[in-house]
PDB file of N, CA, C and O in Angstrom:
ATOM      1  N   UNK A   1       4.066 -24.404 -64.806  1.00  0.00           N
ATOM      2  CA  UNK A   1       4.145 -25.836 -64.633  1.00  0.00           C
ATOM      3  C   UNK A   1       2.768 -26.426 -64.903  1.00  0.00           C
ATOM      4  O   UNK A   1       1.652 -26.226 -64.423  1.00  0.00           O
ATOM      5  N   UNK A   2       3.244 -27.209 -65.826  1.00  0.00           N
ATOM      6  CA  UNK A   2       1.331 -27.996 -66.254  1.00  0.00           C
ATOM      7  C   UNK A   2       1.090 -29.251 -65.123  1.00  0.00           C
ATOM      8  O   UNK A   2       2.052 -29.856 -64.648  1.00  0.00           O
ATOM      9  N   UNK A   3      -0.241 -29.543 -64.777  1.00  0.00           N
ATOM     10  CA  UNK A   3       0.108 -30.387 -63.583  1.00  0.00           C
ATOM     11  C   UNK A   3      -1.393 -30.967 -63.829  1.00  0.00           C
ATOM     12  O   UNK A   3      -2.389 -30.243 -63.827  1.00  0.00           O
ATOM     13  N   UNK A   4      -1.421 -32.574 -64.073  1.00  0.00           N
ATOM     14  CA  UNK A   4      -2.294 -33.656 -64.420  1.00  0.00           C
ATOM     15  C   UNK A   4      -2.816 -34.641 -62.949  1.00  0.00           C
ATOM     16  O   UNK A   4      -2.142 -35.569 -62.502  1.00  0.00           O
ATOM     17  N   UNK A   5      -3.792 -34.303 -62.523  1.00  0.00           N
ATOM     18  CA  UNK A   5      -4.203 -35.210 -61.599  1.00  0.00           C
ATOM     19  C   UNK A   5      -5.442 -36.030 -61.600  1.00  0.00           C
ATOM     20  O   UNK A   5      -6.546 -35.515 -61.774  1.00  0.00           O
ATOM     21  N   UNK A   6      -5.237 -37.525 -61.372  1.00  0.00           N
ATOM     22  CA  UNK A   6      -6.558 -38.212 -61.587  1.00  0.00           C
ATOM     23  C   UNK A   6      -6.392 -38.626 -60.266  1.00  0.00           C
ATOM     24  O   UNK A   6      -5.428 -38.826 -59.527  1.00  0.00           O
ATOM     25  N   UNK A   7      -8.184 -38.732 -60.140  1.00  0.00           N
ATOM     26  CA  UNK A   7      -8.500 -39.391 -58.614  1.00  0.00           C
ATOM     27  C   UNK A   7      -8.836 -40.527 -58.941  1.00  0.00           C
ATOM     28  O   UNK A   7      -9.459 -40.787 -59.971  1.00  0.00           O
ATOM     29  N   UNK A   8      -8.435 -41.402 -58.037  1.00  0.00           N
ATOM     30  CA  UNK A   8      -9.469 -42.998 -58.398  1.00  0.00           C
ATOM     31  C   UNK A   8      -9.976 -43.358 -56.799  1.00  0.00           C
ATOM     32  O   UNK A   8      -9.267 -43.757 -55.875  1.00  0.00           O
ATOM     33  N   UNK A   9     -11.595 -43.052 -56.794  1.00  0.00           N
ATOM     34  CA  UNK A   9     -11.968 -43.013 -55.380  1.00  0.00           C
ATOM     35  C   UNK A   9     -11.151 -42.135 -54.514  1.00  0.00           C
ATOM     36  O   UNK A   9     -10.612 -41.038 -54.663  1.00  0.00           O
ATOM     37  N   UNK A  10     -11.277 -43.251 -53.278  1.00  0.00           N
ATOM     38  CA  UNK A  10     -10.524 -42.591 -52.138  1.00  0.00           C
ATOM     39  C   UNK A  10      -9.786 -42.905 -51.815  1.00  0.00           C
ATOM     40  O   UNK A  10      -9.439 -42.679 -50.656  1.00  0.00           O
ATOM     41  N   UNK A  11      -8.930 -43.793 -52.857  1.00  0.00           N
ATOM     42  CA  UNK A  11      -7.841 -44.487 -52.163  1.00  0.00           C
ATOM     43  C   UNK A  11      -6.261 -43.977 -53.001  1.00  0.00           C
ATOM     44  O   UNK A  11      -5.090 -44.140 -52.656  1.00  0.00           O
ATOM     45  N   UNK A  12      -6.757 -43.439 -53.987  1.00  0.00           N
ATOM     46  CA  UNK A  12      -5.046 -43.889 -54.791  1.00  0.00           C
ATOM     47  C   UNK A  12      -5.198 -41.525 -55.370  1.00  0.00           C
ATOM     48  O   UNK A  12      -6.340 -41.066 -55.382  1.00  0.00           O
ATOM     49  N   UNK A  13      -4.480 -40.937 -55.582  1.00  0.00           N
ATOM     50  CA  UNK A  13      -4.241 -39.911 -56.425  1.00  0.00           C
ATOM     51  C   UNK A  13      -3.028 -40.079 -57.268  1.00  0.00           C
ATOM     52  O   UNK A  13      -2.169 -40.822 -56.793  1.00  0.00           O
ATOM     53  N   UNK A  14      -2.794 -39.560 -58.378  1.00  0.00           N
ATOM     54  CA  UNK A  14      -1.633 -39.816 -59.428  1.00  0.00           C
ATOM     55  C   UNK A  14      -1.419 -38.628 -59.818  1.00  0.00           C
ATOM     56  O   UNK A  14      -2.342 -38.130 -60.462  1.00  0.00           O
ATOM     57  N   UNK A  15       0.051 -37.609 -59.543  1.00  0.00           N
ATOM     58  CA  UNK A  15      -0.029 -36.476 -60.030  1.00  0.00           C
ATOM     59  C   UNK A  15       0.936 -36.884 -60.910  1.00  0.00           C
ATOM     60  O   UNK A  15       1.698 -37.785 -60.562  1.00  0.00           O
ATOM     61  N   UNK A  16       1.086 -36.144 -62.492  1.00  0.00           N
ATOM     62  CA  UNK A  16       1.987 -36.121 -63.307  1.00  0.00           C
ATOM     63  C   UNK A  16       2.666 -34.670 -63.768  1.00  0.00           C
ATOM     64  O   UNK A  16       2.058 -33.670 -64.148  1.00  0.00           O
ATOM     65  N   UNK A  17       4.051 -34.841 -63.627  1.00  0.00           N
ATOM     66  CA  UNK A  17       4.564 -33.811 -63.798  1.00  0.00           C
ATOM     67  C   UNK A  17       5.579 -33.799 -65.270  1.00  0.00           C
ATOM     68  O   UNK A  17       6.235 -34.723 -65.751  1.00  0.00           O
ATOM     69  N   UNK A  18       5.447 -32.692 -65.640  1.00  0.00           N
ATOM     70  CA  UNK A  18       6.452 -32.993 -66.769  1.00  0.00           C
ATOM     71  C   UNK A  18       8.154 -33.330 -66.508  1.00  0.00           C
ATOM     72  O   UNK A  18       8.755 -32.975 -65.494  1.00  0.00           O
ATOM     73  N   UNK A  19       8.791 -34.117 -67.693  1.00  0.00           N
ATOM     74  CA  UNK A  19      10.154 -34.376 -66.873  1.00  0.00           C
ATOM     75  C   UNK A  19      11.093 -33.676 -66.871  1.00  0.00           C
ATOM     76  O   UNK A  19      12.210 -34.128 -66.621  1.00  0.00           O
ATOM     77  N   UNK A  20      10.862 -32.295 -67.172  1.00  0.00           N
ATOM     78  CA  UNK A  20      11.916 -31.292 -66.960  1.00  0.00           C
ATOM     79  C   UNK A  20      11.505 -30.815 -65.228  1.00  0.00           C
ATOM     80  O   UNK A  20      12.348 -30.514 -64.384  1.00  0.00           O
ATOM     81  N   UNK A  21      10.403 -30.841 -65.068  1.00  0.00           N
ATOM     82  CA  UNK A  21      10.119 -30.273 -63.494  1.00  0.00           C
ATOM     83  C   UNK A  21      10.530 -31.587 -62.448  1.00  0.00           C
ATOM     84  O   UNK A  21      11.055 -31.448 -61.343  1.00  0.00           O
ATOM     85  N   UNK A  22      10.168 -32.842 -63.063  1.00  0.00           N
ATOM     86  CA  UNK A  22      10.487 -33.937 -62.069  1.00  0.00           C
ATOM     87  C   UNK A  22      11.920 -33.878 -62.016  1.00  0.00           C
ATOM     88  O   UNK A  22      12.470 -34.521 -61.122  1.00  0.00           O
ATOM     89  N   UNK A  23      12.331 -33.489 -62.489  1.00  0.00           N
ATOM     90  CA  UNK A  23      14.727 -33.469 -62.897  1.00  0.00           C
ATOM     91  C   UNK A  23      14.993 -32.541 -61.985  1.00  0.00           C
ATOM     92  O   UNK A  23      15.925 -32.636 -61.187  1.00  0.00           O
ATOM     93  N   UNK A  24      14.075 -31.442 -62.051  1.00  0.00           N
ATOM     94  CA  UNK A  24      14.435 -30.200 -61.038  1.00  0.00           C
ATOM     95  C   UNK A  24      13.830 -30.581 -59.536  1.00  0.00           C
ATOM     96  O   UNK A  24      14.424 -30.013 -58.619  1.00  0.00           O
ATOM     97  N   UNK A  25      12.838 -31.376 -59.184  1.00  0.00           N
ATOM     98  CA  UNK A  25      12.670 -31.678 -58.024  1.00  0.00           C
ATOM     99  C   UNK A  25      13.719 -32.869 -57.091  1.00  0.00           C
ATOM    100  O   UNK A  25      14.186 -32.938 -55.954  1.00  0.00           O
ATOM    101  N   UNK A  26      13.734 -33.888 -58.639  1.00  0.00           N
ATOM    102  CA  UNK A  26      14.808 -35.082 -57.598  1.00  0.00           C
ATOM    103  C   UNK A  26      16.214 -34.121 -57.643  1.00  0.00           C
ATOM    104  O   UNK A  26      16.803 -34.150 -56.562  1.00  0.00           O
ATOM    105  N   UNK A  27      17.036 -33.059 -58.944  1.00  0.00           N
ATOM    106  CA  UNK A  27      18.085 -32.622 -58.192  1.00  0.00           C
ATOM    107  C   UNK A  27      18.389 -31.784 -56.966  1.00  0.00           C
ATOM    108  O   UNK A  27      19.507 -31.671 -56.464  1.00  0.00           O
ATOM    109  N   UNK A  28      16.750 -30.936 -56.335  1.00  0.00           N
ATOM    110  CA  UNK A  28      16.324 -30.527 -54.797  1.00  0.00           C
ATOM    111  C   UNK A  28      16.624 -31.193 -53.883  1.00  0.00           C
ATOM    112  O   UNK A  28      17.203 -30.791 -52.874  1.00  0.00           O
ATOM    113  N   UNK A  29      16.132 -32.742 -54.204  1.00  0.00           N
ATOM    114  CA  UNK A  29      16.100 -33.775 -53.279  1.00  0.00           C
ATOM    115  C   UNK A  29      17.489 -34.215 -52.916  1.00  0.00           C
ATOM    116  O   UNK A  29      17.832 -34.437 -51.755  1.00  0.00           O
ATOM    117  N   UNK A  30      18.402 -34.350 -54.139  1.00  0.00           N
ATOM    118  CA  UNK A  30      19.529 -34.480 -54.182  1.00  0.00           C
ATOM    119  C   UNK A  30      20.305 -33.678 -52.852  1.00  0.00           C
ATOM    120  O   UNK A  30      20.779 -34.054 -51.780  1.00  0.00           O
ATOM    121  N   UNK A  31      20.189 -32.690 -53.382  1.00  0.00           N
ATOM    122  CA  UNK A  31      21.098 -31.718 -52.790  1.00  0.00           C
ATOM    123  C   UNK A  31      20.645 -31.453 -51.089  1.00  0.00           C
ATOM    124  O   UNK A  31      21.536 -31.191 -50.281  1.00  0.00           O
ATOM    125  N   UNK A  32      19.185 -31.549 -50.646  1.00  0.00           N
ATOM    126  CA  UNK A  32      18.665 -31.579 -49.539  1.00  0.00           C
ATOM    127  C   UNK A  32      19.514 -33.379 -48.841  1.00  0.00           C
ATOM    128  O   UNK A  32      20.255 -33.330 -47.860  1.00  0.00           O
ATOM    129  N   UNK A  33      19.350 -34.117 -49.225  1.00  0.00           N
ATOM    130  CA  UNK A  33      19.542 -35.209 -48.899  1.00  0.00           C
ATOM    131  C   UNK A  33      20.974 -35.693 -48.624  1.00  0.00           C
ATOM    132  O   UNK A  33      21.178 -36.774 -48.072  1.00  0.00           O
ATOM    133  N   UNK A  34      22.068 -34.783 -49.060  1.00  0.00           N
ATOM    134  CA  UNK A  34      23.288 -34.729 -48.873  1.00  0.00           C
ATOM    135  C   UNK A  34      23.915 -34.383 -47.574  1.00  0.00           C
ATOM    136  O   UNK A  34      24.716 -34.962 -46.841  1.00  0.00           O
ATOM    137  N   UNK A  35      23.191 -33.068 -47.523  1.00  0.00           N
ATOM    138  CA  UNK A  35      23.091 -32.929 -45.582  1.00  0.00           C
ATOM    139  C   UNK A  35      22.335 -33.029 -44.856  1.00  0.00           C
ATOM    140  O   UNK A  35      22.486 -32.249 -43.916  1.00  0.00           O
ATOM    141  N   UNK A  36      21.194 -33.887 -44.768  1.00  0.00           N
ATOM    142  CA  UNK A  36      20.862 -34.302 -43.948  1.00  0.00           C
ATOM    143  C   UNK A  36      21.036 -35.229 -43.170  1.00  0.00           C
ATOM    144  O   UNK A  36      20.149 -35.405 -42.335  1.00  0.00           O
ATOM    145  N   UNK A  37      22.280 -36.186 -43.161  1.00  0.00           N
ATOM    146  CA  UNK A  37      22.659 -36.993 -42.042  1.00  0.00           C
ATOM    147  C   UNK A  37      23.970 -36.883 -42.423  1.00  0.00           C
ATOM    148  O   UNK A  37      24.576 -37.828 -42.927  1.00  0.00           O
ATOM    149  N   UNK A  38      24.550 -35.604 -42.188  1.00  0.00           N
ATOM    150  CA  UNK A  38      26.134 -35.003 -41.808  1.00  0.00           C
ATOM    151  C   UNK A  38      26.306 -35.687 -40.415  1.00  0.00           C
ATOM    152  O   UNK A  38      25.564 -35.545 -39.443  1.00  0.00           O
ATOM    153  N   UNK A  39      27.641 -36.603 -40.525  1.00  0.00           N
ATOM    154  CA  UNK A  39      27.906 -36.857 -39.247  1.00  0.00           C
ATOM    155  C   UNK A  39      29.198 -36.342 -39.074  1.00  0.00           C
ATOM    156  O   UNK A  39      30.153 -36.754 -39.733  1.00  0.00           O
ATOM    157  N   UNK A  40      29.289 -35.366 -38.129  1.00  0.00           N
ATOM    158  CA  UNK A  40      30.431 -34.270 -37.580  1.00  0.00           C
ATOM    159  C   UNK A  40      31.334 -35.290 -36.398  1.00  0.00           C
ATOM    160  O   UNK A  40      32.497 -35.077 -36.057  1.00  0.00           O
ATOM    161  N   UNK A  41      30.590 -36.247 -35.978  1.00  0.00           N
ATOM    162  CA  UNK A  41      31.691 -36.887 -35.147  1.00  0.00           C
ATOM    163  C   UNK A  41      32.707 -37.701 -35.845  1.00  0.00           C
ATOM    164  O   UNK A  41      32.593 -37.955 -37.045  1.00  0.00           O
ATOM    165  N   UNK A  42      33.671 -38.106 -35.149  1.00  0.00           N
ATOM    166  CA  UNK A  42      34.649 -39.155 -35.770  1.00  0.00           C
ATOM    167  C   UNK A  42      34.176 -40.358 -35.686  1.00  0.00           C
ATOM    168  O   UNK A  42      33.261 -40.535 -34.881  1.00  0.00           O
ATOM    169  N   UNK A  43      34.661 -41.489 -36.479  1.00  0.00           N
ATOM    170  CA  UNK A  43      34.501 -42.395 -36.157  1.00  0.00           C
ATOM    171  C   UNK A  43      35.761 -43.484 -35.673  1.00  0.00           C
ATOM    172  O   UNK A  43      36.904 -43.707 -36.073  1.00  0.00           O
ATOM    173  N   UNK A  44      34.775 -44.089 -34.455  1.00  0.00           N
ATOM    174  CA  UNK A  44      35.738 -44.453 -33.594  1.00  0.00           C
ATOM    175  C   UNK A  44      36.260 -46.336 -33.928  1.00  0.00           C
ATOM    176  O   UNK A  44      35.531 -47.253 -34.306  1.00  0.00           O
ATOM    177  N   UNK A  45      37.328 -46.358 -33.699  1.00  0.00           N
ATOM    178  CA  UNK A  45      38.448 -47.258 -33.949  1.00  0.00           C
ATOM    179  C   UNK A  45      39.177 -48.184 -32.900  1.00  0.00           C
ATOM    180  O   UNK A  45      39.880 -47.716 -32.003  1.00  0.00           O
ATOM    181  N   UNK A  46      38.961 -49.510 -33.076  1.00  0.00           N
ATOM    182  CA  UNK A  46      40.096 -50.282 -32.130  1.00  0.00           C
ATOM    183  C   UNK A  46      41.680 -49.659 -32.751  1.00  0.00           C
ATOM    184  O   UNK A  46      42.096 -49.431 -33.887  1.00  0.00           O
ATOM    185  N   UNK A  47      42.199 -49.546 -31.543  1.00  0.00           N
ATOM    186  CA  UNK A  47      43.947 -49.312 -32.350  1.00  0.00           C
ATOM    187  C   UNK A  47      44.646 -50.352 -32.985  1.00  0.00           C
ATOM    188  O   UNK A  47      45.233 -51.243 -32.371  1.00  0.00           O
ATOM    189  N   UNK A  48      44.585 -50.241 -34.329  1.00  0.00           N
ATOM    190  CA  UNK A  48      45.378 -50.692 -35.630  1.00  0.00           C
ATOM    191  C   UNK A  48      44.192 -51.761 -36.154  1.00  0.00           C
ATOM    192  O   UNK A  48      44.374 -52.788 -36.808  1.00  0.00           O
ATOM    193  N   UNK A  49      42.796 -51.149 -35.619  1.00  0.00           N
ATOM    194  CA  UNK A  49      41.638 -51.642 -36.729  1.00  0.00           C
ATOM    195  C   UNK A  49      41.038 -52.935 -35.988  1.00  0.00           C
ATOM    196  O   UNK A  49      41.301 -53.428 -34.892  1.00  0.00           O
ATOM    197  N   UNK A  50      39.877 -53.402 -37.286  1.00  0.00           N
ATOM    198  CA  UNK A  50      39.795 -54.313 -37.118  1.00  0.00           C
ATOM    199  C   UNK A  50      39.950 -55.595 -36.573  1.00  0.00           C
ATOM    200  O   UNK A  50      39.276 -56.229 -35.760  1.00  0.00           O
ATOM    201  N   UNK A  51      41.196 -55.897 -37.320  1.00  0.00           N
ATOM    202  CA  UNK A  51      41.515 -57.364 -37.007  1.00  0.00           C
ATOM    203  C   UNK A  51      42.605 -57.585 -36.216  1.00  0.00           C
ATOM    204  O   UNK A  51      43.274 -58.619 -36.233  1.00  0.00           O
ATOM    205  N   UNK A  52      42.902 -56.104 -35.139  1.00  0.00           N
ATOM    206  CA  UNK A  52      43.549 -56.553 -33.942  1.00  0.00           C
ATOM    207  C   UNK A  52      42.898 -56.677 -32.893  1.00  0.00           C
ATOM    208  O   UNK A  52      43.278 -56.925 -31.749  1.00  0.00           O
ATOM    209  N   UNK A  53      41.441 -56.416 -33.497  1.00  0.00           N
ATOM    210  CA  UNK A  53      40.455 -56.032 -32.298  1.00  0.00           C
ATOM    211  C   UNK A  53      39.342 -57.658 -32.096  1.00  0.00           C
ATOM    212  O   UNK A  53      38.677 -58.172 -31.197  1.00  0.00           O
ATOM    213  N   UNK A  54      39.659 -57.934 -33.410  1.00  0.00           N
ATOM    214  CA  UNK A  54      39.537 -59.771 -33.052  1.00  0.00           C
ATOM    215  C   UNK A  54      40.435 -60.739 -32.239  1.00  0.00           C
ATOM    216  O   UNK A  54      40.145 -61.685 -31.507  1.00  0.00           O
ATOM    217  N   UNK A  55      41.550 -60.225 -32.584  1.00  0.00           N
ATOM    218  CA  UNK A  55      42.915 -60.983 -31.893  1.00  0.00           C
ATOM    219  C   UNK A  55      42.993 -61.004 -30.144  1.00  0.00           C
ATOM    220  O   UNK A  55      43.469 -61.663 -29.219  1.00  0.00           O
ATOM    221  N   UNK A  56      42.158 -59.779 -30.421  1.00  0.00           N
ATOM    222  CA  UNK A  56      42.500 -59.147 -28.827  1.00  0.00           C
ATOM    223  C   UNK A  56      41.219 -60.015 -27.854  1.00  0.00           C
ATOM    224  O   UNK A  56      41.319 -60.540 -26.745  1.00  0.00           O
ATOM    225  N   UNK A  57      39.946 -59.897 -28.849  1.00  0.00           N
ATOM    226  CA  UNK A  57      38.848 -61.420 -28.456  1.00  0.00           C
ATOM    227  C   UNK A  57      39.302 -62.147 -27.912  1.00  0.00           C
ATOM    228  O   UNK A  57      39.275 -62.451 -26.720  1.00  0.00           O
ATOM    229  N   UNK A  58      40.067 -62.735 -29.238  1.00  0.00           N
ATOM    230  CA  UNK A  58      40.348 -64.385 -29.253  1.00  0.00           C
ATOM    231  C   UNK A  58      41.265 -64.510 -28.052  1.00  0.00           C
ATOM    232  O   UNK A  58      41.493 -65.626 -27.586  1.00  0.00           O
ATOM    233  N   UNK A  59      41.649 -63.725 -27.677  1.00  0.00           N
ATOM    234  CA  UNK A  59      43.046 -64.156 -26.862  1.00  0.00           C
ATOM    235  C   UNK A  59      42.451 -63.816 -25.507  1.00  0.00           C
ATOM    236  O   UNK A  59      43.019 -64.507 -24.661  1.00  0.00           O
ATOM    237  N   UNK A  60      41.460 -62.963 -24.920  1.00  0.00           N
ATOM    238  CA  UNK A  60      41.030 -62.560 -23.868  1.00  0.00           C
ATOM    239  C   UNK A  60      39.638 -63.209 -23.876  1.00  0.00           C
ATOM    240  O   UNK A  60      39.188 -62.933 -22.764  1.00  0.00           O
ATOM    241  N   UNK A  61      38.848 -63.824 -24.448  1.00  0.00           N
ATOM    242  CA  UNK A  61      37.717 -64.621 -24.199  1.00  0.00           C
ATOM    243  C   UNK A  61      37.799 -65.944 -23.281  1.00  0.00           C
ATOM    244  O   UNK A  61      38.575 -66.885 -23.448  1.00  0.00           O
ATOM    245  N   UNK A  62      37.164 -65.852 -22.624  1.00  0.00           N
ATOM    246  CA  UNK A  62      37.358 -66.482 -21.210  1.00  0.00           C
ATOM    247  C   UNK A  62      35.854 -68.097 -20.857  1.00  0.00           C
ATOM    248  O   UNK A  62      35.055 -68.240 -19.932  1.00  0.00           O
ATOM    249  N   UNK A  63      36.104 -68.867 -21.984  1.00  0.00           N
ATOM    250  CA  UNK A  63      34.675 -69.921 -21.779  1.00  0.00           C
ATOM    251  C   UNK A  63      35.030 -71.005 -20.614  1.00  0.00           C
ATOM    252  O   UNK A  63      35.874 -71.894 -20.730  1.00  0.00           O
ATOM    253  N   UNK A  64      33.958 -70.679 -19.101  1.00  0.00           N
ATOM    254  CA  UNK A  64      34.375 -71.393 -18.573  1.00  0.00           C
ATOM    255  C   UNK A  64      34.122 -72.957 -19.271  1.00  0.00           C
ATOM    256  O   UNK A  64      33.737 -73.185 -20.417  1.00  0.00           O
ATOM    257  N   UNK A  65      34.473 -73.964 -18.181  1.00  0.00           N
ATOM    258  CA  UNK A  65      34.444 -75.101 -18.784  1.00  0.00           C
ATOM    259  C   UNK A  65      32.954 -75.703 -18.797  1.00  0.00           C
ATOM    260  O   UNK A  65      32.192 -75.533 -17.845  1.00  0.00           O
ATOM    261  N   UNK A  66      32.503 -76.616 -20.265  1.00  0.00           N
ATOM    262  CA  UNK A  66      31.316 -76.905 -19.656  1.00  0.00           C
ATOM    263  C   UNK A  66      30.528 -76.372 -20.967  1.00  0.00           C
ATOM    264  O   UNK A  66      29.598 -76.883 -21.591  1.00  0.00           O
ATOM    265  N   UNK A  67      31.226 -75.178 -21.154  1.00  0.00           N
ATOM    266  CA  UNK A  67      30.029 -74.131 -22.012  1.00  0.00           C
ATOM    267  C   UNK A  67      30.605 -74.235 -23.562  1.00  0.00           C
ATOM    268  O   UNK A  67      29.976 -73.941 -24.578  1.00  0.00           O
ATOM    269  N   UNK A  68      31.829 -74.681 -23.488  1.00  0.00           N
ATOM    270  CA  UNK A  68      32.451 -75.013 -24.620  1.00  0.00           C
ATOM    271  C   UNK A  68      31.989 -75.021 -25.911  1.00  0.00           C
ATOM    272  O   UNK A  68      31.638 -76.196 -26.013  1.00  0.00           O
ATOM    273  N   UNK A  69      31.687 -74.365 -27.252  1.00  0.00           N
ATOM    274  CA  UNK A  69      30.325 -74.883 -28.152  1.00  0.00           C
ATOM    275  C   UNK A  69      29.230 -74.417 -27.960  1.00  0.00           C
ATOM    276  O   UNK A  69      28.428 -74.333 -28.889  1.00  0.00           O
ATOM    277  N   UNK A  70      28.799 -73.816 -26.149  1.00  0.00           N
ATOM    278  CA  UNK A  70      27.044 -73.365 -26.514  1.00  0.00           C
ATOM    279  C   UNK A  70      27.750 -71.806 -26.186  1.00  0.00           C
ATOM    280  O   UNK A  70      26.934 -71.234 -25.465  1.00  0.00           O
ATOM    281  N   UNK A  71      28.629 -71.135 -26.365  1.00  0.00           N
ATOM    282  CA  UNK A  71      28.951 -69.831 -25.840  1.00  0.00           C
ATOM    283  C   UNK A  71      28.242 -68.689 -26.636  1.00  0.00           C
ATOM    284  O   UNK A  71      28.481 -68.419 -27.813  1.00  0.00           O
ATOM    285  N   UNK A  72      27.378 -68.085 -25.868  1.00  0.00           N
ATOM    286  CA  UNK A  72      26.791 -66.548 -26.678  1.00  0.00           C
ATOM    287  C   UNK A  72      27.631 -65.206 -26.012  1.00  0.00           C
ATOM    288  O   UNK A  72      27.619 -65.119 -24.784  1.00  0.00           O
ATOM    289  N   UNK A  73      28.137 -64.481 -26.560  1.00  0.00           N
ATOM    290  CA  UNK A  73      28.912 -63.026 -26.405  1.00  0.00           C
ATOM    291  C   UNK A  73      27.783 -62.411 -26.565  1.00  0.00           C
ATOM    292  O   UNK A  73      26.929 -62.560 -27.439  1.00  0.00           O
ATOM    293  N   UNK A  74      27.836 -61.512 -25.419  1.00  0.00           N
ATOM    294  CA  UNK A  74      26.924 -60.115 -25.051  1.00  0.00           C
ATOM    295  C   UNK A  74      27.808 -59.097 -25.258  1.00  0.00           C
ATOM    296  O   UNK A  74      28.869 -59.288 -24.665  1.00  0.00           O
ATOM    297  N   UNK A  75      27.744 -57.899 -26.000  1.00  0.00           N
ATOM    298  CA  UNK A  75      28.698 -56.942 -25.620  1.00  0.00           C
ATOM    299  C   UNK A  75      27.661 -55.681 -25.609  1.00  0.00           C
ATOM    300  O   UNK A  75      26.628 -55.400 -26.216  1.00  0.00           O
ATOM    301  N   UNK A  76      28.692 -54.899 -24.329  1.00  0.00           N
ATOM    302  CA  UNK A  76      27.823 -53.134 -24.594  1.00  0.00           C
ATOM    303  C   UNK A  76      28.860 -52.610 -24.278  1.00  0.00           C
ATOM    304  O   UNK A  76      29.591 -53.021 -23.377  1.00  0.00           O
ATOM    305  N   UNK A  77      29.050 -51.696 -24.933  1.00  0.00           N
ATOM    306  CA  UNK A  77      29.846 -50.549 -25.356  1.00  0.00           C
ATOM    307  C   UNK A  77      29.406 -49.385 -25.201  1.00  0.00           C
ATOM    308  O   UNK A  77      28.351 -48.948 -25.662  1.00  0.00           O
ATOM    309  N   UNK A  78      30.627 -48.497 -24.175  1.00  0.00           N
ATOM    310  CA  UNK A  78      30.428 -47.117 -23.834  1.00  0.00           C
ATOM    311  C   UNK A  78      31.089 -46.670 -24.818  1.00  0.00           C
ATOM    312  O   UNK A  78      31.316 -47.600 -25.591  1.00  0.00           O
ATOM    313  N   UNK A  79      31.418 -45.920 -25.098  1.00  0.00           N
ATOM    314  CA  UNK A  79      32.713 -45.201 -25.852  1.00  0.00           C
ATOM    315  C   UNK A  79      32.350 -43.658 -25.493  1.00  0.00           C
ATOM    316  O   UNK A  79      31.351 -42.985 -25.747  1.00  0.00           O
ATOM    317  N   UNK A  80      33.522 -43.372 -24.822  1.00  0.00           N
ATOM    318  CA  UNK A  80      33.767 -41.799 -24.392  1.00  0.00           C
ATOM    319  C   UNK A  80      34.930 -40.730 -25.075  1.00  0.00           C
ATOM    320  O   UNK A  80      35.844 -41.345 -25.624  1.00  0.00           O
ATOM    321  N   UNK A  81      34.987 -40.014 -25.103  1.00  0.00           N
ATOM    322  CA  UNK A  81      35.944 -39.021 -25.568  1.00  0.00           C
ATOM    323  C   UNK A  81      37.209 -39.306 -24.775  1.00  0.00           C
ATOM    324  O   UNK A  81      38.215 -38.619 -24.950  1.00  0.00           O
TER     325      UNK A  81
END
């Protein structure tokens, strides 16, 4: 592998690689980068999605009177097995 490096001071280095070796490093990267954020859990779901899980809001949101218009929703969420 032929390998070109200029310094400029102390601030910057520039290595150049030829582009048959740079092809073989990003397809490394590739393949490293595929599993590294494997997520083995499921992902979790209101029952029948989305937009029953708005319905279910709209219909159970509770603004006393007064607040009508200035209302902010806090939510925290456990979710357990």
């Amino acid at each position: 592998m032929k390998l070109k490096m200029t310094v400029l001071g102390n601030q910057a280095v520039f290595v150049t690689l030829p582009s048959e070796t740079l092809s073989q490093l990003k397809t490394k990267a590739d393949e490293i980068r595929k599993h590294l954020f494997e997520n083995y859990d499921p992902i979790c779901e209101f029952p029948g999605g989305n937009g029953l899980l708005k319905e279910w809001l709209s219909a159970n949101n509770r603004i006393p009177e007064g607040y009508k218009g200035h209302e902010r929703v806090v939510v925290l969420f456990k979710v357990q097995p």
